[in-house]
N, C-alpha and C positions, 0 to 999 in steps of 0.2 A: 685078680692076678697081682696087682700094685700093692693091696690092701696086703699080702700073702709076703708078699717080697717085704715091704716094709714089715710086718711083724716078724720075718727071720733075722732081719738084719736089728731089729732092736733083741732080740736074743741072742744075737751072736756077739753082739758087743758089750752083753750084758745090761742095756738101758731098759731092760723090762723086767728087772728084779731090782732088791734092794742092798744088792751084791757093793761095796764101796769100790771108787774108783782110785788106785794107786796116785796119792798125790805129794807134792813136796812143796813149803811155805817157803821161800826164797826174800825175803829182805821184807816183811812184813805183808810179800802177798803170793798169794798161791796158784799154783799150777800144778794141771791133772797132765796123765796121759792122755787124755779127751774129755769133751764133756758133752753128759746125758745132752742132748737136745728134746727136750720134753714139748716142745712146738710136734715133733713126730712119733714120742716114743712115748704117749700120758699113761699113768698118770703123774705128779709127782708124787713124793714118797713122803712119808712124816720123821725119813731121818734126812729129808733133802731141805728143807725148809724149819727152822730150831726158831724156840722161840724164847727170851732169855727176858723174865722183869726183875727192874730194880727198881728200889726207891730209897728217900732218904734213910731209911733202916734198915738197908740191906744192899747199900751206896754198889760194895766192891764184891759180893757175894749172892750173883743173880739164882732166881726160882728157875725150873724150866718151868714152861706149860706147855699143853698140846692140846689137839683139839679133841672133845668128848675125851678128858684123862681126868674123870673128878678126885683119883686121889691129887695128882698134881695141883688141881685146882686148889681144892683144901687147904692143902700144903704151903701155896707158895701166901696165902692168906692178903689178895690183892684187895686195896678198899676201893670201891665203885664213888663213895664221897668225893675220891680225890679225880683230876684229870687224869687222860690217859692218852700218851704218847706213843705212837710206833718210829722207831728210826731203821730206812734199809740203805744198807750198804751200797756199794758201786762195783765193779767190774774189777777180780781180783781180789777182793776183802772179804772181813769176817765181822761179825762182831766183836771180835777184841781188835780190829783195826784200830790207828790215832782216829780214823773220821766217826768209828761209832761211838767210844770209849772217852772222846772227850767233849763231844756232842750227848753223850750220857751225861757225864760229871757235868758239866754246864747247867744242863736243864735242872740238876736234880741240887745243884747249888742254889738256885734264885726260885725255886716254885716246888713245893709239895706234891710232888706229882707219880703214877706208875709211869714207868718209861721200860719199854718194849724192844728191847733190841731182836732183829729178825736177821738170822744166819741165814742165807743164801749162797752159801761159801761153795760150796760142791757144784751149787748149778750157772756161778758168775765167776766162775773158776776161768785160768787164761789154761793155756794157749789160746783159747776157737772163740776170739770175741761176736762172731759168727752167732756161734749157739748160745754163748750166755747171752747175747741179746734176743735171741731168739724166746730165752726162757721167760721174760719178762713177764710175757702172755700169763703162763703157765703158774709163776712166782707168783703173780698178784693176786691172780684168782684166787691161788690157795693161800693166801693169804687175809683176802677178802673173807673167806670161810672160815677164818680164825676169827674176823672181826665180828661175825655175824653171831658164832660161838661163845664169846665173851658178853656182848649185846644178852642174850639168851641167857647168861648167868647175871644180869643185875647191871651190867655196867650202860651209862644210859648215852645212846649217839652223840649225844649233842654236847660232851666232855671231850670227842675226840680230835685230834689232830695227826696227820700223817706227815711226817718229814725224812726227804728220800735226797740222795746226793748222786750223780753220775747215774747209773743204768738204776740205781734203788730210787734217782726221780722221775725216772719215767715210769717204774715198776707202783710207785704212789698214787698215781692215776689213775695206772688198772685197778688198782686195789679201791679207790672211791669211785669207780664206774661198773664196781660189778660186787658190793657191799650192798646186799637185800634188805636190812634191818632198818633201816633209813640215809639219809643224806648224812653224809661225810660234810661237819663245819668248815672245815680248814685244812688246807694243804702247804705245806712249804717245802720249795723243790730247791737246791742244792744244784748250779748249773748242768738240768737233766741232761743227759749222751746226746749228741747231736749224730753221731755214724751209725747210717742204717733206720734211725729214725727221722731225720730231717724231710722233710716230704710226706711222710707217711699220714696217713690220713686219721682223722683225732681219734678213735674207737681204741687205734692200736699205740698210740701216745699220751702223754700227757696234754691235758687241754682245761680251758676254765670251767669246762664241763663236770669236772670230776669229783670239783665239792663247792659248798655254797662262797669259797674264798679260796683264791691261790694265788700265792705269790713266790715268785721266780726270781733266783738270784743270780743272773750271767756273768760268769767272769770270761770264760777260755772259749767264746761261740764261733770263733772263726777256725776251731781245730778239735778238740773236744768234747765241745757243749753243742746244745741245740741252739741254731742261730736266728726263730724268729720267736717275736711275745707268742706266749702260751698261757699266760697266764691272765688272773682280773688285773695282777701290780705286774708288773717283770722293769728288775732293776737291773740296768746294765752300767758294769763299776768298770770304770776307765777305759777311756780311749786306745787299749794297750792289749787286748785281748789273748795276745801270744807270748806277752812276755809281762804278768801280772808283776806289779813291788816284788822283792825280793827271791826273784827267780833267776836268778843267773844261775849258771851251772857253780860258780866260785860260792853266792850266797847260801843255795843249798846244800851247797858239800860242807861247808860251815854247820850249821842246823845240823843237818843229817848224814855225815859223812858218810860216803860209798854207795848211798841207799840212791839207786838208778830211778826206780818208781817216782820219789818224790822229784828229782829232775825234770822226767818225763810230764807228770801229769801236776808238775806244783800250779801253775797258773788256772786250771780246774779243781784241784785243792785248795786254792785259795777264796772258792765260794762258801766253803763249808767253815772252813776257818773263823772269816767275817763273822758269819750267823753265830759261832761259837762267840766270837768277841764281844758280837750287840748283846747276847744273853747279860752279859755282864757290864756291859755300857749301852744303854737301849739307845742314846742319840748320840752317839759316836760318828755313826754314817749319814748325815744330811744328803737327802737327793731330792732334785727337781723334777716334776713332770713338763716335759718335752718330745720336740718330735724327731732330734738328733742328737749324737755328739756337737755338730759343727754349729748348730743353734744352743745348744748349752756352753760351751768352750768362750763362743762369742758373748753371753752374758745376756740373751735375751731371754731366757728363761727364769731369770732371777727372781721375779714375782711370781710365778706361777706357784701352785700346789706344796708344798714340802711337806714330803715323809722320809721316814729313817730305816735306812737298809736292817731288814732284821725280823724278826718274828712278832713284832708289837704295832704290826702296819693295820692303820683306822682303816676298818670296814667300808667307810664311803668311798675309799682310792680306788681309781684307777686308771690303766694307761703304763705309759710307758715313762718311768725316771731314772735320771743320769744321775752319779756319785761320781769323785775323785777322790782314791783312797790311797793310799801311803802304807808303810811296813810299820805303823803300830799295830796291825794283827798279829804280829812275831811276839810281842813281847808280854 
């Protein structure tokens, strides 16, 4: 009877076709009239989940691919020699987001690489942060199935890296805990969602489980982000978690005038940014391994461990390191 009910009602709202759902982008992030909850309504769809490569020969003009699409594959003529990069979005974005688009241009500045932008836009869509967190499940897996696809065409595991920002880093974990083809090297998580998932038990989150390295960048953990280590590194940048460098409502109406989103979520934007920054200055961000703020602030951690916030973190780290960072990420 449940099973009966739940199937009419994903037909009746259309979650059980590949019907689109009437949406509108408002100040660079989108919102539906609803969104599929594909935790109740599976499966997802191959036009809900887009998959976009670029690399330095094709910087501003991405390939699609999909999965089992061999003209696409063909086509978009990806080399398996070079590494290969997935970045997923967060809660309201796309990939032409500022957090895909210049976490694309970064990577593709400083390292030869494919870089994989992954559209989730339709199913991390607002209003129902509800459901697009719910989709996560749903997102990774088939996403996971894209990685496993590409594995299958030549590209070989041990080149890959996943870097996921807001609900796209907790969506990164599902995607290296349920990638068949082998282990997932590396993960870099962009301060994953902390509402809804905080508690949640590792299978359905991000966890050090999910590839043979992960490292967690927390800016916004007492409002935004996920507020404990998840990671092998998890770097927590300043003692200020609500109110990161250059967040006032005055500084980012400056930046970004009228644009509410970055208001709302800059101090969580401010994870992805960093990593964006270190690309291009690898020890820009010094941090210490410690087991507080109030023990690093104090200065007793001063000899311990030092790694550098950002995606160039040595293999042997881990634990948990403090930074203190400043509005050179702005400029």
């Amino acid at each position: 009877m449940a099973t009966t009910l739940l199937s009419s009602i994903c037909l009746l709202v259309g979650a059980n076709n590949s019907a689109p759902v009437p949406g509108i982008t408002i100040q660079a992030s989108y919102f539906q009239l609803y969104t599929k909850d594909r935790s109740l309504c599976p499966p997802v769809r191959d036009n809900e989940v887009l998959f976009y490569l670029y690399t330095q020969a094709n910087a501003d003009n991405p390939k699609q691919l999909k999965i089992n699409d061999e003209e696409l594959f063909r086509n978009s003529k990806i080399d398996f020699n070079k590494p290969t990069k997935f970045f997923v979005h967060g809660f309201l974005q796309s990939y032409t987001s500022d957090e895909a688009q210049e976490t694309k241009k970064a990577y593709l500045d400083n390292e030869d690489c494919n870089m994989i932008l992954v559209d989730a836009k339709v199913l991390y869509a607002g209003i129902n942060f509800l459901a697009a967190a719910n989709n996560v499940q749903a997102v990774g897996k088939y996403v996971a199935t894209f990685v496993d696809y590409l594995v299958s065409k030549g590209m070989p595991i041990s080149s890959l890296e996943l870097v996921g920002m807001s609900l796209g880093g907790q969506t990164v974990g599902i995607i290296g805990a349920h990638v068949k083809s082998g282990r997932v090297p590396k993960i870099l998580a962009y301060d994953p969602a902390g509402p809804l998932f905080n508690g949640y038990p590792e299978d359905k989150r991000l966890d050090k489980s999910d590839a043979d390295f992960v490292i967690v960048i927390h800016t916004n953990w007492l409002q935004n982000g996920y507020f404990l280590p998840c990671g092998h590194v998890d770097f927590w940048i300043n003692d200020t978690p609500l109110r990161q460098p250059g967040c006032s409502i005055s500084q980012v109406t400056r930046r970004k005038p009228g644009n509410i989103p970055e208001i709302v979520f800059c101090s969580h934007f401010f994870s992805w940014r960093m990593g964006k920054y270190a690309l291009y200055h690898p020890t820009a961000f010094p941090a210490r391994k410690c087991d507080s703020f109030q023990s690093y602030n104090k200065g007793t951690c001063n000899e311990n461990d030092l790694q550098y916030v950002g995606d160039k973190v040595k293999a042997t780290a881990s634990g948990n390191y403090y930074a203190t960072v400043g509005n050179e990420i702005y400029s």
